[in-house]
N, C-alpha and C positions, 0 to 999 in steps of 0.2 A: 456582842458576839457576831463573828461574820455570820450568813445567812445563804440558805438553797434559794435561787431565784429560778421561777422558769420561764425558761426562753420562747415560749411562746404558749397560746391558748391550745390545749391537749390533754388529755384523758391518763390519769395514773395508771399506768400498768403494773410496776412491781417494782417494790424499794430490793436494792440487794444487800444489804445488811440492815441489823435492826439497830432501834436506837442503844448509844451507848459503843457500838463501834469503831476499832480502831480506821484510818481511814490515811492513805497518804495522797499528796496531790495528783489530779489524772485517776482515780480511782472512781468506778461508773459507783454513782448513787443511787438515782433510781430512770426508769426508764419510762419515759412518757410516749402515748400515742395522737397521732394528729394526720386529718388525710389519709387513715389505712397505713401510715409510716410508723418506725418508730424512731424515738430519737432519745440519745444517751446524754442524760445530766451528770459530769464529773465535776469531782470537789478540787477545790483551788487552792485548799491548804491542806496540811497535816493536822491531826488529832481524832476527834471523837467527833460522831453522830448525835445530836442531841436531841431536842424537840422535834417528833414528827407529824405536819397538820393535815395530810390528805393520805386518805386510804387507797390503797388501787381500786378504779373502779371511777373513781373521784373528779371532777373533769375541773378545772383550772384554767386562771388566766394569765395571757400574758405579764409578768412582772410579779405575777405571787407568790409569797416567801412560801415553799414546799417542807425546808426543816431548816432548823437553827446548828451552828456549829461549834465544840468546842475546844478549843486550843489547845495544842498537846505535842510530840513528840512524833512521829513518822510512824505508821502501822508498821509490825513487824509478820515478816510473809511467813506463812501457815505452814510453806514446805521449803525450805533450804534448797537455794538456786543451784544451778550447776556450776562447776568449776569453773567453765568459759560457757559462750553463748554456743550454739549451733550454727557453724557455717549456712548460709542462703542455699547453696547448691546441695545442700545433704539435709535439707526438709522436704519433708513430702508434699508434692502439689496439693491443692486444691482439692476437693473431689469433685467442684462444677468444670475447674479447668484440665484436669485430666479427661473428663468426660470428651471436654472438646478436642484435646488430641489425640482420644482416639478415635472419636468419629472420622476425625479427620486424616488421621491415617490410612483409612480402609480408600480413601480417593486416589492413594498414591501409585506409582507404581512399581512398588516394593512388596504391596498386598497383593497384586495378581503376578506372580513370576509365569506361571505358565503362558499366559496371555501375551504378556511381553517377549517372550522368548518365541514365542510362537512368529510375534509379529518380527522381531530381530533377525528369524531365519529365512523370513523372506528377504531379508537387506533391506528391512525397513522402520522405519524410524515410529516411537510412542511420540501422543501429543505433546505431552508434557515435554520430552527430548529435544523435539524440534524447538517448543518452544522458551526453554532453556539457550538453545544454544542461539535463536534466533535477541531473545533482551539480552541487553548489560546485565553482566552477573548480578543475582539479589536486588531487580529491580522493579520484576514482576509482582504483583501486586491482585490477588484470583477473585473474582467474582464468582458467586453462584455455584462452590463447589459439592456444598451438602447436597443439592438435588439430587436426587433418583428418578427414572424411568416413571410416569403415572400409568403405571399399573398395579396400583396397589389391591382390585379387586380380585387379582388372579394368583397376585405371588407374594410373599410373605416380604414384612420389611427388612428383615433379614437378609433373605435375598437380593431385593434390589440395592442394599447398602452394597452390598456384596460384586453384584457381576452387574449395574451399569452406574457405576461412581459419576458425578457432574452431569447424569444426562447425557452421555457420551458426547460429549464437547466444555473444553478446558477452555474460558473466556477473565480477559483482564486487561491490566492498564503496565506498560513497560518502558523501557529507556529502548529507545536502538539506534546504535551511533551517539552515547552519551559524551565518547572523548573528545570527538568532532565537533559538536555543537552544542553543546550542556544539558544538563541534566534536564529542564524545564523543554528545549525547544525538541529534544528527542523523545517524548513523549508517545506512545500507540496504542489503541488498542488492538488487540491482539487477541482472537479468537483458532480454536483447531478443532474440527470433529475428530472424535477417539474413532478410528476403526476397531477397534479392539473391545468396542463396548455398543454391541448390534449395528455391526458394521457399520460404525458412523451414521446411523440414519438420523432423519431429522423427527426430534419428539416434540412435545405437548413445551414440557419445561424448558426444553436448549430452544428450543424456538422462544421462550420467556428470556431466557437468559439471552442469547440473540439482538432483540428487539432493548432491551436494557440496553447493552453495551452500544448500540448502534446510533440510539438515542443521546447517550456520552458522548460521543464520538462527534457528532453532528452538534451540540449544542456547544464542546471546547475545542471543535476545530482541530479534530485529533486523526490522524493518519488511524486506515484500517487496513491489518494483514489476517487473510483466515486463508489459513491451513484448510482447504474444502473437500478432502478425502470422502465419501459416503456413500452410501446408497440411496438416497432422495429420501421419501415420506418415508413413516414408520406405519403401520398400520395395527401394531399391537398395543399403541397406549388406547386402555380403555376407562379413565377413571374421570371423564369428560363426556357432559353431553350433548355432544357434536353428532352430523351426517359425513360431512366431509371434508371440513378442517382450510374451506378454499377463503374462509375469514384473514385467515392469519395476517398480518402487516410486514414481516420479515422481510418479506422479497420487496417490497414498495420502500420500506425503510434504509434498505441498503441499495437500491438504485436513487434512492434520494441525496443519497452520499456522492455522487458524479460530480464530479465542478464543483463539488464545496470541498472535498480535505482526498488528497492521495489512498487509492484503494488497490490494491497488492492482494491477487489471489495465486494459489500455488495448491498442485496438484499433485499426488504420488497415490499411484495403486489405480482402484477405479471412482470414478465421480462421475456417478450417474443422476439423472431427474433433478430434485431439488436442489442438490447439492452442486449440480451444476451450471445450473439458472443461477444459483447467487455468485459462480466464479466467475460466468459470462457478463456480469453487470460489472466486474472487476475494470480497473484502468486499464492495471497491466496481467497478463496470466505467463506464470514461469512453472513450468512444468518438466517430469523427469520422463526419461525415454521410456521408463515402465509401464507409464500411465493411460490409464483408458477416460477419455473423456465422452458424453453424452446426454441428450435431450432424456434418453433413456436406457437402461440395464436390461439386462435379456429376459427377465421376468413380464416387464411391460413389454419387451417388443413379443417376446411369443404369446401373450396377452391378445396383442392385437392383431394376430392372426400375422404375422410378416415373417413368420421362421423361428426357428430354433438357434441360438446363436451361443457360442460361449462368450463370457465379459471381453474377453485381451481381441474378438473381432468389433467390438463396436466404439469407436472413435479410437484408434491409436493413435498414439504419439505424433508416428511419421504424418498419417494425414491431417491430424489436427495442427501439425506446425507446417506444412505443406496448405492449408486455405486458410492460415490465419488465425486460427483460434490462437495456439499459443504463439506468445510474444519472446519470450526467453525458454527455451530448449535445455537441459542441465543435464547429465547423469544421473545425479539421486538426490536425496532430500539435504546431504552436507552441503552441495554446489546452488540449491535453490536458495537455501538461506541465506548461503553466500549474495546470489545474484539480486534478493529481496532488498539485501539491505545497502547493496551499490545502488540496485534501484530507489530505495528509500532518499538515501543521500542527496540527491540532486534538487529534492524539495523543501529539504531542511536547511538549505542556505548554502552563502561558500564558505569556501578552504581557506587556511592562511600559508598551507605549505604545500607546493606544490613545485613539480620539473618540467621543465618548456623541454621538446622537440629537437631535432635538428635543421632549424627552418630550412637551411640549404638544400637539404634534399629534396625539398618541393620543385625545384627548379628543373629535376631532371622526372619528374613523375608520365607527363605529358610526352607521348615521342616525338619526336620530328618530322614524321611520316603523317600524316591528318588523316591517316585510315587505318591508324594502325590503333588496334582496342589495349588498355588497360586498365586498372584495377584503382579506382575512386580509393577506396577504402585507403587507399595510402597517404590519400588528401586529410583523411581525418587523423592520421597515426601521425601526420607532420605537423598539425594545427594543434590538436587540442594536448591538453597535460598529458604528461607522459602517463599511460595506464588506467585513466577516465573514461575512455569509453564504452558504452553499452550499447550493443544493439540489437534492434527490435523489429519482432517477424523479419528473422532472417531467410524463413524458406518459403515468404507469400511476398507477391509485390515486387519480383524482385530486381525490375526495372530502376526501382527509385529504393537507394540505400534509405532507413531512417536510426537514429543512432543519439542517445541525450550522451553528454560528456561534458567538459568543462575549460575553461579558456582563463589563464590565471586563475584558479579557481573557481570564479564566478560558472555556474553552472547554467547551459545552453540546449538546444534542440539542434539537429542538423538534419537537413534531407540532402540526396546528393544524388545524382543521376549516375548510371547504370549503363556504361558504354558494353558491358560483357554481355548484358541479354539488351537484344531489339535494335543495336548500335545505341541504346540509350533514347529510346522512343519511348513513350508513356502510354502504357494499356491500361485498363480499367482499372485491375488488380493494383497496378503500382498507383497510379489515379485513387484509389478507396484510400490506402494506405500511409500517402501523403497527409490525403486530408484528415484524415482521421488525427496524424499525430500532431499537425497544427493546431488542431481542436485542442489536444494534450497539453500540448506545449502553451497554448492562449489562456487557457484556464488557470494555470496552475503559474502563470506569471515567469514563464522560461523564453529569453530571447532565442529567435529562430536565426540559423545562418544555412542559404541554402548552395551548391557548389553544384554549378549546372554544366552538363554536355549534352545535348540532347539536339536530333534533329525534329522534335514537335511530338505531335499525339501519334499514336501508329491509327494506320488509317485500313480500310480494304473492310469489301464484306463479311468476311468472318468477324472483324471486331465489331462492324455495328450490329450482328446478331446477338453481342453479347451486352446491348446499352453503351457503347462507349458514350454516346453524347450524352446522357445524364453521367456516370461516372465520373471522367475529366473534370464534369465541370463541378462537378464539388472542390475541386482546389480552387478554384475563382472565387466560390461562396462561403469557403472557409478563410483566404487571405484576407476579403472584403471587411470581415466582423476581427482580425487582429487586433489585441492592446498593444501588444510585446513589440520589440523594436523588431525587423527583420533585417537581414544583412544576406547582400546576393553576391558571387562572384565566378565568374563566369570563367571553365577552364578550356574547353574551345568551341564545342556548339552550342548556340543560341539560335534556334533559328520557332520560329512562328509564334501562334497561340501554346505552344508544347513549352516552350523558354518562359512566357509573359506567365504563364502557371506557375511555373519556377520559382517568378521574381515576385511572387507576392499580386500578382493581375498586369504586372506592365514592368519597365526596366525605373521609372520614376516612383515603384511603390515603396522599394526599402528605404530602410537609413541611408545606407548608398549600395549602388551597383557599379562593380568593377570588373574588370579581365584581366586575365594573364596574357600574356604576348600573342600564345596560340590561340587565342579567340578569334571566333569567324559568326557572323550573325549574318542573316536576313530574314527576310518575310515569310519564306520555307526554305525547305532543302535547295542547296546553289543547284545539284544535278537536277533537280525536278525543274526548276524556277528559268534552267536555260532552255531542257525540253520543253517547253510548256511556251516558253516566254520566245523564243528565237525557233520557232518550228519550221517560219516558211523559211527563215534564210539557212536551217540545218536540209531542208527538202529537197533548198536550190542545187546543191552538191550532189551527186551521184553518190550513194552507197559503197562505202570502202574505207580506206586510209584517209581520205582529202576529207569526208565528213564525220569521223573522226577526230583529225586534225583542229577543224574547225568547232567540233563541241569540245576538248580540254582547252582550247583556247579563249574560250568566250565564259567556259568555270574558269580555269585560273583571273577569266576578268574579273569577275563573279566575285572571287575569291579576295582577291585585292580590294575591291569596292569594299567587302564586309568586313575587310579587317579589324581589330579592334580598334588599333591607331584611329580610324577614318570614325570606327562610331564615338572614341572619344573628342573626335576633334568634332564633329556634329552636334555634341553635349548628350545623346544620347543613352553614351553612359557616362559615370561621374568620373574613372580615371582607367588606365591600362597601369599592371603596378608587378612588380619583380616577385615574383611567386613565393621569393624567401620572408617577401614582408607582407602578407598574406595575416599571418597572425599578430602583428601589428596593427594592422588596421582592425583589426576583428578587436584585439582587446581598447583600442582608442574611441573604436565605433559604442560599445557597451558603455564606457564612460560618458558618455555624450547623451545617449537614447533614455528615454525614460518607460518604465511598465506604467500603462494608463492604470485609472482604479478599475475594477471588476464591475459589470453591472452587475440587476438583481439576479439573471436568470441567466446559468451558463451551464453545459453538462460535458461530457464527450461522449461521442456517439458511438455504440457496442462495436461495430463493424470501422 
């Protein structure tokens, strides 16, 4: 007769039929315990229960015959089956797995209508929403939603299920830009304070949860977007025994993220104290004209004895994109996402489809006048893919355009000199700006192309009260430490240390340096360089027409000597080239140039 073996050394718990039992195959015997587990012994044939050797209670070894079996006919069931089975979608769940949806309902925001709606009528976006629309549909993936508020000594758990779901911050891992470049390299995490759930402040837990995702993030090299709406510290969790909470590692952990994976902050409403210390560690900050940015909220500043202020006076919009805080300027939270995720793209690799320009109209960008100003910006609308470009701190710096976009695809950095403010001279402001985006652009492995007109640094005592000489010269100390290939060309002034910053420290620093027709260089400005340089024989001439005469004659010499022609025929620079193939060389030059490897320590710098 076959025979009960058990499968391992364990303790009888309970036969479930006695002996003498009908029994069909798959039918639980009896059940054994081992390790605080239990484990089900089913029978392998049909018939009867026979011989039973161990009572519950009874502990057992592996391989010991428990009962004897014997041979028979299929147990007949005790209550007559239904006519068909029960479809899977018309049984009732679980009751541990109901549980968990509805815990998990109460995070949504479907539980708090009024909240939502509240926030909606200001024309503003729930976390969740933004971050809905910012992943690939059904891609997002939530960490850390059950959290509440730690306050559990003051307010019933109920409560906090209730009105601060996730810790008032929605954190996890998403696709964006999955069609682009697949499912694995679209990867982010993706973090949003809830305004909506104590005005975004930072707690005990979203700081846990925080410090989690940040740590992800840094360890598989994953792009980080936080939504940073809030009010800074919270100071009502009290279920911690803390003084003052200046422990924490958040703020250190996400400025550790610099130069190692793309960091994407975005603002809408107010973002005060905490909450904006971690957008300022941000790469890039895209924000809506709504939005009040700040060191601190008016509760701190009248705190600290400095006034009374409402929130919409302390960092607006206009000023913060006015010195540079914000990099992308948007309307509202639909166009930031939008701008996130153009921004995103340019680190996730290239394009395989994409539309060239009309190179020809490069040709007529330049006028034929050399004093007459226009508008760079055309330079890049002619060069790069059609509809690629971005650009950044458009209302600080704005001597020197900076702008990432894409060239066949392949995605690039560009700076470009600014003939509409200074004639295209370089002050501090566009000097910080520069450098700062090289740093961007080095780190993150983007070849730079810079598109210079410039007569040098702006000079005079008002700018060196303001440090020009240390300013400027961070584009020297930032080209010096380049991996990335650089590519210079030159669309008609070149002229001193304000051009050789341009060009990477010198005209021999790129890949190559090249002109357009209209190029003119020297050592400074030709009108300085003749006043300067030809004084006594400008002196010799009597004041009027004849000395006059005698300085456009001696610029136009000027002028000629510096042409491009004469600096290509000196090898000084590498060629003079027809402006229509401008983007020719730019996509052969990419082909050619390699990104060096990364050292260990690279960041970019806040400012």
């Amino acid at each position: 007769m076959p025979s009960v073996l058990s499968p391992l050394q364990a303790q009888v718990v309970q036969w479930q039929l006695p002996p003498g039992g009908a029994i069909s195959p798959g039918d639980v015997l009896v059940i054994l315990e081992a390790m605080k587990m239990e484990h089900e012994v089913r029978a392998t044939h049909a018939g009867f229960l026979g011989e039973v050797f161990f009572s519950a209670g009874d502990r057992v070894e592996a391989g010991a015959i428990l009962a004897t079996l014997q041979a028979g006919p299929a147990a007949t069931p005790l209550v007559t089956p239904a006519a068909a089975p029960v479809p899977a979608a018309q049984r009732g769940l679980r009751r541990d797995l109901q549980g968990v949806l509805d815990r998990d309902a109460l995070t949504r925001d479907a539980s708090r209508p009024q909240a939502i709606a509240k926030r909606n009528a200001l024309g503003l976006r729930s976390a969740r929403e933004n971050i809905a629309d910012l992943c690939d549909e059904g891609s997002f993936i939530e960490y850390g939603a059950l959290a509440v508020a730690a306050q559990r000594s003051r307010r019933s758990e109920e409560d906090l299920m209730a009105n601060t779901p996730a810790d008032g911050m929605v954190t996890g891992i998403g696709s964006i830009n999955g069609g682009l470049f697949g499912a694995q390299a679209s990867r982010a995490v993706v973090m949003a304070y809830d305004a909506t759930v104590l005005a975004g402040t930072q707690g005990m837990r979203n700081h846990q949860k925080t410090d989690r995702m940040l740590g992800i993030a840094l360890q598989n090299s994953l792009p980080v977007v936080l939504f940073a709406e809030g009010g800074g510290g919270r100071p009502g969790d009290t279920d911690m025994p803390i003084v003052a909470g200046l422990h924490v590692s958040t703020f250190a952990s996400y400025a550790r993220l610099s130069g190692q994976v793309p960091v994407i902050g975005i603002a809408a409403g107010r973002c005060f104290a905490g909450n904006a210390a971690l957008l300022g560690c941000s790469d890039v900050i895209i924000a809506t004209r709504g939005s009040n940015i700040g060191m601190g909220g008016p509760a701190m500043v009248e705190g600290g004895g400095l006034g009374v202020f409402k929130p919409e006076q302390i960092g607006p919009s206009a000023v913060q994109h006015g010195n540079g805080v914000i990099d992308v300027l948007v309307d509202d939270e639909a166009q930031a996402v939008v701008a996130a995720r153009h921004y995103l793209s340019f680190f996730q690799g290239a394009v395989k489809d994409w539309l060239a320009p009309d190179a020809n109209a490069l040709r007529a960008v330049v006028p034929e006048n050399r004093l007459r100003v226009y508008d760079t910006l055309a330079v890049l609308d002619g060069v790069a893919d059609n509809g690629s470009v971005l650009a950044l701190r458009t209302g600080f710096g704005r001597g020197i355009h900076t702008a990432l976009a894409r060239i066949a695809g392949r995605p690039v950095g560009i700076i470009a000199s600014n003939p509409q403010h200074l004639g295209g001279a370089i002050d501090a402001d566009a000097a910080d700006k520069a450098a700062r985006f090289m740093q961007l652009c080095n780190t993150h492995g983007l070849p730079l192309v810079s598109f210079v007109d410039t007569p040098g640094f702006m000079v005079g005592p008002d700018m060196e009260e303001r440090a020009q000489v240390r300013h400027v010269s961070r584009m020297f100390v930032a080209a010096a430490h380049l991996r990335v290939p650089f590519f210079s060309v030159v669309l008609r002034k070149g002229y001193g240390l304000g051009a050789m910053a341009m060009t990477a420290g010198g005209f021999h620093s790129p890949m190559f340096s090249v002109a357009w027709p209209t190029g003119e260089f020297g050592a400074m400005g030709l009108e300085g360089a003749v006043r300067l340089g030809y004084r006594k024989e400008l002196e010799a001439v009597p004041e009027g027409p004849a000395r006059e005469a005698l300085y456009a004659q001696l610029v136009a010499r000027q002028y000629d000597n510096g042409s491009a022609l004469n600096m290509a025929a000196t090898l000084e620079i590498d060629a003079v080239i027809d402006p229509a193939q401008t983007r020719l060389w730019l996509e052969r030059g990419l082909l050619s140039a390699q990104v060096r490897p990364a050292g260990a320590a690279r960041f970019v710098d806040t400012w």
